[in-house]
C-alpha positions in Angstrom: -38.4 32.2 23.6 -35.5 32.5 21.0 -37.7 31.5 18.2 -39.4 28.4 16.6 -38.7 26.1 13.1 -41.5 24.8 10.7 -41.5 21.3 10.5 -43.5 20.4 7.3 -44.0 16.6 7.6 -43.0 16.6 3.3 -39.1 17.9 4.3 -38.3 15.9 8.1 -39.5 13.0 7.3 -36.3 11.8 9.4 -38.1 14.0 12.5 -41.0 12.8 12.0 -40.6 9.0 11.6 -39.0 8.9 15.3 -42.4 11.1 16.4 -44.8 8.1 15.2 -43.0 6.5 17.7 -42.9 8.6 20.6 -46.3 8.4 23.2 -48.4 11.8 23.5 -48.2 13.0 27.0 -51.7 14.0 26.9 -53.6 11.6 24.6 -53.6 8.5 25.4 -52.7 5.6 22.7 -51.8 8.4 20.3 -48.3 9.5 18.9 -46.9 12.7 18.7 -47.0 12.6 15.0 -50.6 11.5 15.6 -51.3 14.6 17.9 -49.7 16.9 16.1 -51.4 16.0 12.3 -54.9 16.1 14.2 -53.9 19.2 15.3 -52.9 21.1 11.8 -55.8 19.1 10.4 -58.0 21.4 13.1 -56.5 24.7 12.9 -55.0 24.3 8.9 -52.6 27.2 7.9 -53.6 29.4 5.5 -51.7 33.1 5.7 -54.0 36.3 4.7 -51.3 38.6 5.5 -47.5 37.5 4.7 -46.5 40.7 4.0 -46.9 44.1 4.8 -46.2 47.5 3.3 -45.1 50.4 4.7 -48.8 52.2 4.2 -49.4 49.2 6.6 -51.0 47.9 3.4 -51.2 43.9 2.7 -49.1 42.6 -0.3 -50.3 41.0 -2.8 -48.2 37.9 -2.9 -50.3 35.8 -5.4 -47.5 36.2 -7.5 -43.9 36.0 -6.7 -42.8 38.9 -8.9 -40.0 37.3 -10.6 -39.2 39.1 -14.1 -37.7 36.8 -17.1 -34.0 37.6 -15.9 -34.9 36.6 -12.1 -36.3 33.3 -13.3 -33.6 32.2 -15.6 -31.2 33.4 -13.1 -32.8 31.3 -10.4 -33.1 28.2 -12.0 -29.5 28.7 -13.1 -28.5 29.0 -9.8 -30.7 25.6 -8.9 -28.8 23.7 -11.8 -25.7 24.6 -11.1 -23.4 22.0 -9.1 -22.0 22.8 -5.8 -18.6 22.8 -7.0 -18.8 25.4 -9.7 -20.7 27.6 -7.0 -18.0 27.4 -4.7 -17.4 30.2 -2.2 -19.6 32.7 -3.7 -22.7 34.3 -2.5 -26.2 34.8 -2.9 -25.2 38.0 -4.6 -23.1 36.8 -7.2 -25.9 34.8 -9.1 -29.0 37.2 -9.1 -29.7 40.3 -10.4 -30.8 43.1 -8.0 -34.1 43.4 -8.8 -35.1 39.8 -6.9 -34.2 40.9 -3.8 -37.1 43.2 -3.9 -39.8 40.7 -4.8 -42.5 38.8 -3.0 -40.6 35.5 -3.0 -37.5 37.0 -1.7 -39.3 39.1 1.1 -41.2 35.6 1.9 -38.3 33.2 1.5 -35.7 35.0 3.3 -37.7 36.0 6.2 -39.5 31.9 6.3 -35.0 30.4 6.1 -33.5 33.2 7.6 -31.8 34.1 5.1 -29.7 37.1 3.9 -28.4 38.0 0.8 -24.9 37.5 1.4 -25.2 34.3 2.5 -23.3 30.9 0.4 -25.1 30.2 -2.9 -24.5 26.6 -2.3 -27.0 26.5 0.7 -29.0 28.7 -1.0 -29.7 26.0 -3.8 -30.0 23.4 -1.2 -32.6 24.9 0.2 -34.0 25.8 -3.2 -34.4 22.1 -4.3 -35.4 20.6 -0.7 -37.9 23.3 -0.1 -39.4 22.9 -3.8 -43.0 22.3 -2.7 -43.2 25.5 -0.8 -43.3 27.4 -3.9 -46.6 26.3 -4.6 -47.8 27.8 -1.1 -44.9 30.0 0.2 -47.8 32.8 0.1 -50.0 31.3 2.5 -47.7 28.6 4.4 -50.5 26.1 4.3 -47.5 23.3 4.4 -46.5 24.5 7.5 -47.0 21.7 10.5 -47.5 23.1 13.7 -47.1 21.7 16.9 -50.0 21.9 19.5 -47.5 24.2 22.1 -44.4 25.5 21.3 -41.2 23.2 20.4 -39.9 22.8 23.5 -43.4 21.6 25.1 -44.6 19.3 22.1 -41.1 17.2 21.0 -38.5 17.9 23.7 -40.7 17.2 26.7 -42.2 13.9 24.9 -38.6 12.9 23.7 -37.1 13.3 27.1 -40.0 11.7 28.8 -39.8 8.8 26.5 -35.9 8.0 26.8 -36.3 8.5 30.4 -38.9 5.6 30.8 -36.3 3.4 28.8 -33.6 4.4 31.4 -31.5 7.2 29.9 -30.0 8.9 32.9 -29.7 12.6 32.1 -26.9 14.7 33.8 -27.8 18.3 34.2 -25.1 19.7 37.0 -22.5 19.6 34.8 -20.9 21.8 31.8 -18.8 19.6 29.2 -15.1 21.5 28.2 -13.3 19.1 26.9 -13.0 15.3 26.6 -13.2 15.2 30.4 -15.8 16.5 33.0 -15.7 17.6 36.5 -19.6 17.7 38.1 -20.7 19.5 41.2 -16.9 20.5 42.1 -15.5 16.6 41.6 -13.5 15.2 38.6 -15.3 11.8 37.4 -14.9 10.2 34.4 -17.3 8.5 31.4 -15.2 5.2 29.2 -16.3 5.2 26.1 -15.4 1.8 25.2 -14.7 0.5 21.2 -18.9 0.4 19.9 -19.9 3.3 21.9 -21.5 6.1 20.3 -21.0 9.5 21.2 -23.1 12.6 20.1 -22.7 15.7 20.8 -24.2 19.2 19.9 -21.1 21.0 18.5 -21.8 25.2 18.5 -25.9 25.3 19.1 -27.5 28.3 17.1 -28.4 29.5 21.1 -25.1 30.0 22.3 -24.0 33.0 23.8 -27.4 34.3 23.7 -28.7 36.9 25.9 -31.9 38.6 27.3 -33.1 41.6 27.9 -36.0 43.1 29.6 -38.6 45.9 29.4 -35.9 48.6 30.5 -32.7 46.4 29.3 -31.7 45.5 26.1 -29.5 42.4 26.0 -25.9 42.2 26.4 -23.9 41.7 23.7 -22.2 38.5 23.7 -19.4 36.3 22.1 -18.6 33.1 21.5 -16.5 33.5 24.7 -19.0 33.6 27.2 -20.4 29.9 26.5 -18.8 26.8 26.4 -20.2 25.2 23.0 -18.0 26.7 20.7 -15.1 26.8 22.5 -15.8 22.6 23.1 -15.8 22.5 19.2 -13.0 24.2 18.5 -10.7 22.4 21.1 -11.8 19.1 20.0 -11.7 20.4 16.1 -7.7 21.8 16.8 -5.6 19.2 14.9 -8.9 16.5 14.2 -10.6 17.9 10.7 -12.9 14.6 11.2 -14.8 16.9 13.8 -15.3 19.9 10.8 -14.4 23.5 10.9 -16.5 25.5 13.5 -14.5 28.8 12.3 -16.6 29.1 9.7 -19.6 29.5 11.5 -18.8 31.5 14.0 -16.0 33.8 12.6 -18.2 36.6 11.7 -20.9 37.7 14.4 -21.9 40.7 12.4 -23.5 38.6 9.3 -24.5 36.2 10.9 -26.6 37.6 14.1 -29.7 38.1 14.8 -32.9 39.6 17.4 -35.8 37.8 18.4 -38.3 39.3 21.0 -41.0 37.4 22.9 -44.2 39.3 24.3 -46.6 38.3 27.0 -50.1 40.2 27.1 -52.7 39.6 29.9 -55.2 41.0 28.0 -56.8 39.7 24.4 -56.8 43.4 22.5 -53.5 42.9 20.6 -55.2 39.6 19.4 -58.3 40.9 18.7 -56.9 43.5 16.7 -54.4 41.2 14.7 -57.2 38.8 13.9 -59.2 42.0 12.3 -56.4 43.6 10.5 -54.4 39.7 9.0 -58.2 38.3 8.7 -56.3 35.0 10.8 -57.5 34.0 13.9 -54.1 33.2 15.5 -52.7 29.9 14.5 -53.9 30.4 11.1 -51.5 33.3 9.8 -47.7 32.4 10.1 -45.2 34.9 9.8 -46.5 38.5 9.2 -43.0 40.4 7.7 -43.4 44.2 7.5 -41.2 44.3 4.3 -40.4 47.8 4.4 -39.1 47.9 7.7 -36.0 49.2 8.2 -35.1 46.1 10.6 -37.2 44.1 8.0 -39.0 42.9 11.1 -41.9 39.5 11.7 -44.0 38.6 14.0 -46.4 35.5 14.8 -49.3 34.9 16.9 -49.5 31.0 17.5 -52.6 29.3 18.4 -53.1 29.8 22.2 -51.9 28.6 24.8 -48.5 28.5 24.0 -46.9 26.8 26.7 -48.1 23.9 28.5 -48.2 26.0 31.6 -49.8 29.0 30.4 -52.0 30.6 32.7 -56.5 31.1 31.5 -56.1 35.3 30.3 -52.0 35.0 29.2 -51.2 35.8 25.8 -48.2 35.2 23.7 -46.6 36.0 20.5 -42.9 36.2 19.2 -41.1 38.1 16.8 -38.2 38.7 15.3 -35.4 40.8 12.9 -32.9 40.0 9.6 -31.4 43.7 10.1 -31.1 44.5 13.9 -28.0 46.8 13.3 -30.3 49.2 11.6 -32.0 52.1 13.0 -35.6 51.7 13.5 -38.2 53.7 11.7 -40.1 54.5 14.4 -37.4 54.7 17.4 -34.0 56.5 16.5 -32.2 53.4 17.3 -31.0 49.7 15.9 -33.0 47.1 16.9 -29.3 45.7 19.0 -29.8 49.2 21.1 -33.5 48.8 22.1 -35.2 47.3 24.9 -38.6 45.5 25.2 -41.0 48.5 25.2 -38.8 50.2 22.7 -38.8 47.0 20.0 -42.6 47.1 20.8 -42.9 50.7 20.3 -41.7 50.0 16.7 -43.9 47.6 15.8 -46.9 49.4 17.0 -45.7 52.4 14.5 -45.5 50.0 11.9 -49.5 48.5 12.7 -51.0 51.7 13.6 -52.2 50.2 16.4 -53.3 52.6 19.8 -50.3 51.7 21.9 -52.8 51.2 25.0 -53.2 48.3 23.4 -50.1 47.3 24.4 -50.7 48.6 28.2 -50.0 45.4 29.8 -47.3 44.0 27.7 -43.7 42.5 28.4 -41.2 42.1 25.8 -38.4 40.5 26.9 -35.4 41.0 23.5 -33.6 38.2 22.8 -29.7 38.3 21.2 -28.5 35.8 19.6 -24.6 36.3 17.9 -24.3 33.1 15.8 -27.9 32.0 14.7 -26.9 30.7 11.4 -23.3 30.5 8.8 -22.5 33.7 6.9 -19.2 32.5 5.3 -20.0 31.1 2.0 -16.9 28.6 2.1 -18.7 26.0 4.2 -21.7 25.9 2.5 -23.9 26.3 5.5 -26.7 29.3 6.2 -29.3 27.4 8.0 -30.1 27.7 11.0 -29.0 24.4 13.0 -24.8 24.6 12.7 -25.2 21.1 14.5 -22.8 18.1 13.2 -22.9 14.7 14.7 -19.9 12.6 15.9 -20.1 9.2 15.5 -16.8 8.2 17.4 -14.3 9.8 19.8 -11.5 8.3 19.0 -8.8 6.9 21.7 -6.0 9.3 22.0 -2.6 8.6 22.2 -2.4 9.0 25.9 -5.4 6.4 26.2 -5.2 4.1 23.6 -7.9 1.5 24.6 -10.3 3.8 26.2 -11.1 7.8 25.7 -12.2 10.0 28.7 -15.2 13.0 28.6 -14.1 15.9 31.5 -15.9 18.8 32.1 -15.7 21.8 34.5 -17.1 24.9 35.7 -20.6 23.2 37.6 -24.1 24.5 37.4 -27.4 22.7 37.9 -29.8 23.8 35.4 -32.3 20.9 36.8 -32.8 22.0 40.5 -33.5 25.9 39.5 -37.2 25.9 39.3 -38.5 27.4 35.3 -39.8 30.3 34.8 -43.1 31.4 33.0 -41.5 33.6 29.9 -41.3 37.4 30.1 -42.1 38.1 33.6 -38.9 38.9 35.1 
């Protein structure tokens, strides 16, 4: 599990509209919109535990620390127009001092967000994220969805455009504007009307795992085809936007997440105890002073649809894993499972038996999000859509999608998280 996104229903209204028309696969009559309010309406969110000192102390977060210079900084920054913010960063608008306060630690670690990343998204997210200042303590306008992401939209979505007849190809790998699938060149005409979308650089690609013993391979850009699809339809088309601008710098813009699976309830039971949230409740937990400024959350249970009676789960994940760890003489990049684990039990204080029959299973990924401040992009979904392919000069009536290099991602049977 790479990681998850909050889905307030007062910011994607767009995501949610399309959900109050989707079926639930499990309650009958009922939307997934409908599921998923009933749900947070159940198990509301309501963090005791944001933060997390060093002393393995809790916060206090009731304020959000700002002196007068942060505050007329930051609504500064808010008023200013993109264009007189231009390329510059974070940085270059606020004072040192507010990267050391509540609101940072919770904001940064709730967006993803570094301090070097464009002021221009920065505001953006600023004014489109304005309600959460009245609960970014306790995330109580955090929606969450009854299993993880994958389980609760894409499943439903896919389900849904299947009954409808959507014919979904899964043996092939898109290069260009031609395919080859299962070792044979074939051909899609996208006549004048059509639509074509497609995910240009996911946040995902080029990701790797690691294991217990293994910590993941360290991966560019080269060793998946999205990007390289984007920038071979992008060469000599600006229409299709500028992907060197998110992915020209995998060392501000990367990132670790880690995924553990328990077959016992201590960790749990001792989470619940020390964050006063049962889990499902909390949200992000952020250990502030940590050296990889590190987070963790323990969703309501079970996670996956397929989750077996006695199997926990919880994720984390890391702003700063180049850094060396304050527990374990190494960055964050360097460790494996039981060594990222190690680290947070240091930070918790926790018995590490209580960790006895734990998997952690580290997670890389090199282009999560836009460093460069010249597009204007940090978040964490680099995804643009295409209305058109255009005809090209060799086809000028009709346009041609090709792909090559074959794999079939449907016939491989998946694989319950962290066990391998």
């Amino acid at each position: 599990m790479r990681g998850g996104r909050m889905v307030p229903t007062d910011n994607y209204e767009c995501t949610w509209d399309l959900y109050k028309s989707i079926p639930s696969l499990t309650r009958p009559g009922k939307s997934v919109f409908d599921e998923t309010i009933e749900f947070n309406e159940q198990h509301p969110s309501n963090s005791m535990a944001r933060l997390v000192d060093r002393r393995r102390a809790k916060t206090p977060v009731a304020s959000m620390g700002f002196s007068m210079q942060d505050r007329l900084e930051l609504l500064k920054l808010s008023q200013a127009t993109e264009e007189s913010l231009g390329a510059t960063r974070i940085t270059d608008h606020l004072s040192p001092g507010f990267f050391e306060t509540p609101f940072w630690y919770m904001w940064s670690t709730t967006f993803a967000f570094q301090p070097w990343h464009s002021a221009v998204e920065f505001k953006r997210y600023l004014l489109r994220f304005m309600l959460e200042f009245s609960r970014i303590e306790t995330l109580a306008g955090v929606k969450r969805t009854i299993f993880n992401q994958y389980d609760s939209l894409v499943v439903p979505l896919q389900t849904w455009l299947a009954d409808q007849g959507v014919h979904f190809v899964t043996d092939c790998r898109v290069t260009g504007l031609r395919y080859l699938r299962t070792g044979q060149t074939e051909a899609i005409t996208v006549h004048d009307g059509d639509l074509v979308c497609f995910q240009n650089g996911s946040m995902t690609d080029a990701s790797s795992l690691g294991s217990m013993t293994r910590a993941p391979a360290k991966l560019t850009k080269s060793d998946n085809g999205g990007w390289i699809l984007w920038e071979r339809l992008a060469a000599g088309r600006p229409q299709f936007g500028r992907p060197e601008v998110f992915n020209s710098s995998i060392a501000q813009a990367w990132r670790e997440s880690f995924t553990v699976t328990l077959n016992d309830p201590s960790f749990f039971n001792q989470m619940n105890e020390f964050s006063s949230n049962e889990a499902g409740t909390g949200g992000l937990v952020t250990f502030k002073d940590s050296n990889w400024l590190l987070s963790i959350v323990l969703a309501f249970q079970p996670y996956f649809a397929s989750q077996p009676a006695g199997v926990h789960v919880f994720w984390g994940y890391s702003l700063f894993p180049d850094r060396i760890g304050a527990f374990v003489p190494k960055s964050m990049a360097e460790c494996n499972g039981a060594e990222i684990i190690e680290e947070l039990c240091g930070h918790l204080r926790f018995d590490p038996e209580t960790f006895a029959t734990a998997n952690g299973i580290p997670c890389r990924m090199p282009s999560p999000v836009c460093s460069c401040p010249e597009c204007g992009v940090t978040g964490p979904f680099p995804f643009r859509k295409v209305r058109r392919i255009l005809p090209s000069s060799a086809n000028s009536s009709k346009s041609r999608t090709k792909s090559s290099s074959p794999r079939n991602t449907q016939s491989a049977p998946r694989r319950w998280p962290c066990t391998n």
